[in-house]
C-alpha positions, 0 to 999 in steps of 0.5 A: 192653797188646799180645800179645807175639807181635802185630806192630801194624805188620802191620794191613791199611789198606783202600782200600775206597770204599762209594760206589764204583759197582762196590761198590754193583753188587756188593752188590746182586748178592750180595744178590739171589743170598742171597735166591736161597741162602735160598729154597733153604736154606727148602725144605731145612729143610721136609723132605717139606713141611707134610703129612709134618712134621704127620704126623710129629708127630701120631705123637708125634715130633719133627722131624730139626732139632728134635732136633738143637736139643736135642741140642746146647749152647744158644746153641752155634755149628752149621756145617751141612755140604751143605745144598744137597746134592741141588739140581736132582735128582729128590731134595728138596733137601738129599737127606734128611739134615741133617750138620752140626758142632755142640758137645754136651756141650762137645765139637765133633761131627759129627752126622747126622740122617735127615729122616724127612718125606721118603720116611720117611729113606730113602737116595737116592744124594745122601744117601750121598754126604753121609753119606760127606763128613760122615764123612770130614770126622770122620774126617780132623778126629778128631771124634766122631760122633753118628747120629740115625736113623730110616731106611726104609733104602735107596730102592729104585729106586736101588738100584743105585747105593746097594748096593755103595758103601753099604758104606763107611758101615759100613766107616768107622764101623767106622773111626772106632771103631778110630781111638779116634774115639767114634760114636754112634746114637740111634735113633728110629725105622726101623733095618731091613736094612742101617741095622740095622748104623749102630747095631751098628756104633758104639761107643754105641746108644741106642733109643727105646721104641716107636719103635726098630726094629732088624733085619735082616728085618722081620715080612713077610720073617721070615715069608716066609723061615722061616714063623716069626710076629713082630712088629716089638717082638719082632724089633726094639724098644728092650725087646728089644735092651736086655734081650735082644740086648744091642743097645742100651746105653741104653734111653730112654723117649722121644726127649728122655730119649734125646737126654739120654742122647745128651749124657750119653754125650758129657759122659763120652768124657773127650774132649780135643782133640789140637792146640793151642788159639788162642794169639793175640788173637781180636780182631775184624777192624778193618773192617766184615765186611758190606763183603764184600758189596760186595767179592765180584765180581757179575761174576767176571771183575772183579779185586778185592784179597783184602787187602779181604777178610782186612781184614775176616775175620782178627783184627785185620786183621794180615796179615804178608805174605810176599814181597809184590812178587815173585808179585804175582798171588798174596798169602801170608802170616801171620795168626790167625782167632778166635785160630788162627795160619794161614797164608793164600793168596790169588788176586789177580788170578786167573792164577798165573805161575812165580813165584807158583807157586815163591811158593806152594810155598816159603810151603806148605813153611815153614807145615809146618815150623812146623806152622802150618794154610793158608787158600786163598781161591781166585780163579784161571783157572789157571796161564798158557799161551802159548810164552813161559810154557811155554819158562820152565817153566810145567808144572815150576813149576805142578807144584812147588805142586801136588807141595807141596799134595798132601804138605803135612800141616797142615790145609787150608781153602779157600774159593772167592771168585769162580772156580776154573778149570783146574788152578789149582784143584788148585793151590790146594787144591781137592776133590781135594787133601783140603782139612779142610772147603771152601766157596764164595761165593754168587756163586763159579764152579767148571769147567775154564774158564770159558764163554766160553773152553770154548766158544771153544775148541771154536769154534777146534777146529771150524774147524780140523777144517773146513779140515783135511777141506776143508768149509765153514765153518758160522758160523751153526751155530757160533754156536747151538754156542757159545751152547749151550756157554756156557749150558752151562758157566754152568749147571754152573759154577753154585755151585748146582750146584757144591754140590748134587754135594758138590764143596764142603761149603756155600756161604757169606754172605761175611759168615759168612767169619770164623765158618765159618772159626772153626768149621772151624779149631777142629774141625780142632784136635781131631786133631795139627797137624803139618807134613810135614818132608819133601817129593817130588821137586820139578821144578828 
């Protein structure tokens, strides 16, 4: 029997031909760069290489994955957050930190674990900025953290990039806690200095005996600044802050008994989630999610249909589209993800007019009012330039969208399918317009413009500033210029590189589309899904 609130006539009826030459040249692209992504991902799970995980194991303990493995429910889902955080740095890949959201005890967490192979956990300026993000996505999905630590604390020669805004770990724990928001620490090792206060500051602290060593001055320090004589269990160990400090509120034997207090600590938050759960059909889509390969562009420049792509991704492959011929270059309209009602936008062919503009800013403002959360998947060079666009009000209908995103209240999540170009990144919800969680295909592209427009541009630029002093033209070294700056662009704009700066929160397989978004939506539901009712000044 149908769902009552199912509309069998909105199922998406895909056109897509496998034996198409472009599917094939797409399909092979992609899977060459996830074998690219996957070599990657093996050297952000490897830590600090064999030797330091062997080290680390003959001194009894367990490695950052293999605790969070027991950590969280068997066979549970885990979205594991920047693993790419890092790439093309000084620093491992993955900056020495693994985030991630995973269920423990039946309750959808955020957990951060120090990887303790490399440089002993310590903190480089990529980990803080990983550490940040995993908090802040807590934080704005009311989602509980759980810090497994074992830390040597900052890395001193960055030291002066750390400092100051490593102040904010402590502030928005501190946050969380008075947001009703549960935080956690397990401490399995090194806490020393300012990583004393991730357990001082949270709300639960578990330490291990033995192994936990919490203080602000370690022996040597002690020694040098009062001539007193300690060692580390007497200034810092599980036994004394158990007994004596009132540090710790669980002292556990070894690191299994305290990620069994771990989980236990969660099983009694008496923890319920604030928004609604899935209320429609969570079937799967009517067409094989593996033809995403062969869908997602290896050329970005090629234009393909997004219906393809939610055919493949929403339950059912029911789209109920809204104002489907006017604002063509922009779908919109109505679907679920594993039962989620969501409202969705997406890039069809790539520049947004004033009519997908005033599109877009009507649909965002109903889906408010019906407390409804948006998907963007964005594939955009922007909003259109050019006299005639501009006399018709360009800037005041591009600035409509953007005003109705930044004040739009029901959770964003946006995923960048191929480009993400100009100001048409921040009208469809980009880093900086607060998206809940945001990711990008393997193959996905992220700048100003793209490389050959960026360095056009600045080809234009010189030969004017040419003429305009009365030199020469040089075409030869305009030419090395050009190549220069597209090399450039197309290194930056690189979803690599995109990623390793946390401008996303992970690149995904487009195949994991369906499940990532699952993931995200259900976390997002931890906190009140809520519509803004009123809006900003819109430009008429």
């Amino acid at each position: 029997m149908a769902h009552p609130r199912v509309d069998e006539g909105t199922v998406l009826r895909s056109t897509l031909d496998t034996a198409d030459e472009q599917y094939r040249t797409n399909r092979a692209a992609n899977l060459a760069l996830l074998e690219q992504l996957e070599e990657q991902l093996d050297l952000a799970r490897a830590g600090g290489g064999e030797r330091y995980q062997q080290r680390h194991r003959d001194r009894g303990r367990l490695l950052a994955r293999e605790r969070l493995e027991l950590l969280l429910d068997r066979d549970s889902a885990f979205l594991e957050l920047s693993p790419l955080a890092a790439w093309g740095t000084e620093f491992t890949v993955g900056a020495s930190l693994v985030t991630g959201i995973g269920v423990v005890s039946g309750v959808e967490c955020v957990v951060i674990a120090h990887e303790s192979t490399v440089r002993g956990g310590a903190m480089n300026p990529w980990s803080l900025k990983k550490s940040l993000r995993a908090l802040e996505i807590a934080r704005i999905n009311r989602l509980p953290v759980i810090n497994l630590v074992e830390s040597g604390g900052a890395d001193l020669p960055t030291q002066s990039e750390l400092f100051v805004p490593a102040g904010k770990i402590f502030h928005d724990l501190t946050e969380l806690s008075a947001m009703g928001v549960p935080t956690i620490a397990l401490v399995f090792g090194n806490s020393t200095a300012g990583g004393a206060y991730v357990p001082g500051m949270c709300d639960y602290a578990v330490l291990v005996d033995q192994q936990a060593k919490v203080f602000l001055g370690g022996p040597p320090l002690v020694k040098m600044a009062t001539g007193e004589d300690a060692d580390d269990e007497e200034l810092g160990g599980a036994r004394m802050h158990s007994r004596v400090s009132g540090l710790a509120d669980h002292f556990a034997v070894d690191e299994r008994d305290a990620i069994r207090l771990g989980r236990r600590i969660v099983s009694e938050l008496n923890w319920r989630k604030l928004g609604p759960g899935p209320s429609l059909p969570a079937d799967e889509p009517r067409y094989d999610p593996d033809e995403l390969l062969g869908i997602a562009p290896a050329d970005i420049r090629v234009p393909f249909d997004p219906r393809e792509v939610l055919a493949r991704v929403v339950d059912g492959s029911r789209f109920g589209e809204y104002k489907p011929e006017y604002g063509t270059s922009l779908v919109t309209g109505w679907a679920s993800v594993h039962g989620y009602p969501v409202g969705v936008l997406a890039n069809a062919r790539g520049v947004l007019f004033s009519e997908e503009a005033k599109k877009a800013a009507e649909f965002i403002q109903l889906a408010n009012q019906v407390d409804t959360p948006l998907v963007f998947l964005q594939n955009t060079t922007g909003y259109m330039v050019g006299k005639d666009y501009e006399q018709g009000g360009i800037i005041k209908d591009g600035s409509k969208m953007i005003n109705a995103v930044t004040n739009s209240t029901v959770p964003h999540i946006t995923i960048n399918t191929a480009s993400s170009f100009g100001a048409g990144n921040y009208g469809m919800s980009g880093r900086a317009y607060d998206p809940r969680l945001m990711f990008a295909w393997v193959g996905a592209k992220l700048a100003v413009m793209g490389a050959a427009q960026l360095a056009g541009v600045m080809s234009i630029v010189g030969k004017a500033a040419a003429a305009a002093s009365g030199r020469p033209f040089d075409q030869d070294a305009d030419d090395a210029r050009r190549r220069a700056i597209e090399a450039q662009i197309d290194a930056e704009s690189h979803s690599f590189f995109v990623t390793a700066r946390l401008y996303d929160d992970g690149l995904l397989d487009p195949r994991d589309t369906r499940t990532a978004l699952g993931i995200a939506l259900s976390a997002a539901h931890s906190g009140p899904i809520e519509g803004r009712r009123g809006f900003g000044v819109f430009r008429m």
